[in-house]
C-alpha positions, 0 to 999 in steps of 0.5 A: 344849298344853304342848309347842311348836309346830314350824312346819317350812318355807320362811319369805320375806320380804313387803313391802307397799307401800301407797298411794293411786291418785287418778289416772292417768299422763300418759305411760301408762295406769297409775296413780299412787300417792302417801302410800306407806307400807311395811310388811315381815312375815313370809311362807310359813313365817314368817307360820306361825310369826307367826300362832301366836305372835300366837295365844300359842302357844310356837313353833319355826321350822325354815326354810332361811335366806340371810345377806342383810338380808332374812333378817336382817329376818325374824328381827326381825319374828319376835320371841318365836319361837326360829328355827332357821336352815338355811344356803340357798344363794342370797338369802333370797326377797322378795315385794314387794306395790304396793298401792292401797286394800289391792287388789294392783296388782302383785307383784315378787319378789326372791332368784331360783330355791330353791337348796341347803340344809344339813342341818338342826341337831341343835337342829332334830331336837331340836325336832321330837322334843319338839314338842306339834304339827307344822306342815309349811308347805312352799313348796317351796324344800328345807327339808323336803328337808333332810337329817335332817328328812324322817327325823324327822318320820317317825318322830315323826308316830305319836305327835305330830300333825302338819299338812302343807300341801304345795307342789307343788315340794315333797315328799309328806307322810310317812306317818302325818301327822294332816291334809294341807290342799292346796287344790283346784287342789293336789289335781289336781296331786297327784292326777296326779302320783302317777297316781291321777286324771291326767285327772280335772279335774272341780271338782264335789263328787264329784270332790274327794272321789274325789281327797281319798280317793286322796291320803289312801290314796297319802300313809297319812295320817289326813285329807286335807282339801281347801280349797275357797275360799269353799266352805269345805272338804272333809274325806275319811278316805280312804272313807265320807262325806266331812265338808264345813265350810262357810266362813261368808260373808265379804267380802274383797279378797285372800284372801292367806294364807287357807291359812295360818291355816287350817293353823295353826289346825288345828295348834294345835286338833290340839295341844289334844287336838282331832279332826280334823273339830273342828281343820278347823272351828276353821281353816276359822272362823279363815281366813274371819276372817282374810281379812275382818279384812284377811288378813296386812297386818295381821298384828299389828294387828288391825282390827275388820271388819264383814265378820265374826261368829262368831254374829252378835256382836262382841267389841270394846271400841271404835268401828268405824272404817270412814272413808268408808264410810256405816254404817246401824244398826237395832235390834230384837228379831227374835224370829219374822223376818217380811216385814215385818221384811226389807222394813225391814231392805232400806230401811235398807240401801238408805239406806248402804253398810253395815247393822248390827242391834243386836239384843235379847239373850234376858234383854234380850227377856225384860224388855221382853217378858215371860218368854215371850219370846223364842221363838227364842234370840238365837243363832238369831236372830243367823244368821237375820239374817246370812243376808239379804243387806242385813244386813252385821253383828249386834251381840247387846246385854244393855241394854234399850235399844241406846245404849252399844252405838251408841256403839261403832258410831257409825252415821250413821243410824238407823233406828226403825219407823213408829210413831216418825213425828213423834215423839221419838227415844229415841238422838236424843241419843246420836247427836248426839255424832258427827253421827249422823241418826235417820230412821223407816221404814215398817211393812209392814201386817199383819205383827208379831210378835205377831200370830205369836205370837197365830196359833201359840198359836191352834193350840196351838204352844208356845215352845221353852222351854214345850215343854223345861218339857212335856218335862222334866214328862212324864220326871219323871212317867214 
């Protein structure tokens, strides 16, 4: 995207106050924190605007602005975005988070109910006029509502695509906006508000579509996508079949900002040239990450989060930090998963609180196997995987055999099969570099992979890539 992305919308001020709860008062039942550390980010639009910076997007914020520390704050932490500032009546909004171990114990907000704003610059019409993408992101306290860009942002919405995820104080999308993106709660309220389905509370897959269809006709804008939390979202263009992007399965403790980066990523995708369904795939993607990666508290410092992978790979260069928390990690091909692979694969999970599966990359599998191998590609292996639900993380290794990889991950044991009983450990010494525990698990009688294979060829089943080569022969003699 050439062009800027302009960020229009509400931008607060956030501050996390961190600490740790080891125990309780001894006048109230409440507990008490101690090693406080404060962290301040942006929020609302802000965070907008933060998120496709960090993506090293060029980006313009259009939000309303006090002249108070705390707008003098945000300007700071919005280092590398031009911010085009709105006068606002009133305080520019605080959102102080008291935190415990990254759960939120509380909340107290400062800067009192939206006041006025003024009307928006000629620089911020500017802006919007020669933007490469549009992101509305309205918190409903009266920058959309400025007079001058309402009007603006209508007329460029044929020609530029904007993103609109609304606030229910504030105002209906323009006609003509690419995609809408309230969440499901949002979406009934909209929904009565406009007087389209005001008793129709139902949560049920048909009754989203049926309100997604109604917004998107009542609001003229391309697609309404609603979020739908770990179900993912649902994508309607107002008739035919709805598409439905699932959220891949994360562990979170606060979702905090979920919606944001789904409406930046959709933004930005839109920008590049994307369709709508591939923009929602591309936020809905990027959401689940966020979230597991620890959400805004760590805007700006990513961490790495065995919670998460795209394909069941990872992209880190360096060891996994997760103090405290006891790592398990396996190692495999995983080329035909069988009972026996999950009963292993369940024991060692069972021996921590977190199992790894250092798998066999396909050229890694066709060393060690022979060029008929592997039948399933690493790809599918890794989801495979994924789906059980004792495996936490797939990290795809090239190798032939997994030390650099466990260097990265550092597990404090690791677990061989059966046949390695009273024998020597080939990562032994790789593992006592940081205190890591070799152990053997059990095989589960009778299953192996190659009595699969054996059982298929038996009755004539080809791998993938014999039946491509059959294929390709049978076109080329046609």
């Amino acid at each position: 995207m050439s062009r800027p992305l302009v960020v229009v919308g509400d931008a607060l001020l956030d501050v996390d106050v961190d600490g740790h709860a080891g125990r309780l008062c001894p006048d109230a039942p409440v507990p008490v924190l101690d090693d406080l550390v404060e962290r301040a980010r942006p929020g609302g639009a802000g965070l907008a605007a933060a998120l496709a910076r960090d993506d090293g997007a060029d980006v313009v914020l259009v939000t309303a602005l006090g002249d108070d520390g705390a707008a003098r704050r945000l300007r700071e932490l919005l280092d590398g975005v031009e911010v085009i500032g709105l006068a606002a009546q009133g305080d520019t909004p605080v959102k102080q988070r008291i935190r415990a171990e990254g759960q939120s114990l509380v909340r107290l907000d400062t800067g009192g109910p939206a006041g006025g704003v003024g009307a928006a610059p000629a620089r911020a019409l500017e802006a919007l006029r020669g933007a490469g993408s549009v992101l509305v992101a309205d918190y409903g306290r009266g920058t959309v509502d400025a007079d001058g860009i309402r009007e603006v942002l209508g007329e460029v919405a044929p020609r530029v695509p904007v993103t609109w995820d609304p606030h229910p104080r504030g105002p209906d999308p323009v006609p003509g906006v690419r995609l809408v993106t309230p969440n499901e709660s949002e979406s009934v309220g909209f929904a009565a508000r406009l007087g389209l389905t005001p008793d129709d509370r139902n949560h049920s897959l048909l009754a989203v579509r049926r309100r997604a269809e109604a917004l998107a006709g009542a609001w003229q804008a391309g697609a309404v996508a609603v979020t739908l939390s770990a179900r993912g979202a649902l994508l309607s263009f107002g008739a035919g079949a709805p598409l439905l992007v699932p959220a891949p399965e994360v562990r979170c403790v606060d979702a905090c900002g979920a919606g944001d980066r789904l409406a930046v990523s959709a933004a930005l995708a839109l920008g590049a040239g994307a369709v709508i369904a591939e923009a929602l795939e591309a936020g809905v993607r990027d959401a689940a990450r966020f979230v597991a990666e620890g959400g805004p508290a760590v805007l700006g410092r990513r961490v790495p989060s065995r919670a998460w992978a795209s394909v069941g790979t990872r992209a880190d260069d360096g060891p996994f930090d997760d103090a405290g928390t006891c790592v398990v990690a396996t190692g495999g091909c995983f080329d035909l998963l069988h009972a026996g692979h999950v009963a292993t694969l369940r024991a060692a999970r069972a021996l921590g609180d977190r199992l790894v599966v250092c798998l066999n990359s396909d050229t890694s599998v066709r060393r060690l196997k022979g060029d008929g191998r592997p039948i399933v590609p690493q790809g599918d292996r890794a989801r495979l995987l994924l789906a059980l639900e004792c495996v936490d993380e797939v990290v795809v290794f090239d190798e032939d055999t997994p030390v650099d990889v466990l260097r990265r991950v550092r597990p404090d044991i690791w677990t061989k099969g059966g046949d390695y009983a009273g024998a020597e450990v080939p990562e032994l010494a790789v593992l006592e570099e940081w205190g890591g525990q070799a152990v053997v698990l059990p095989y589960v009688e009778g299953r192996s992979t190659t009595a699969l294979v054996e059982a298929a060829a038996t009755f004539g089943i080809r791998s993938t890539d014999e039946a491509g080569e059959s294929a390709r022969d049978e076109r080329n003699d046609a």
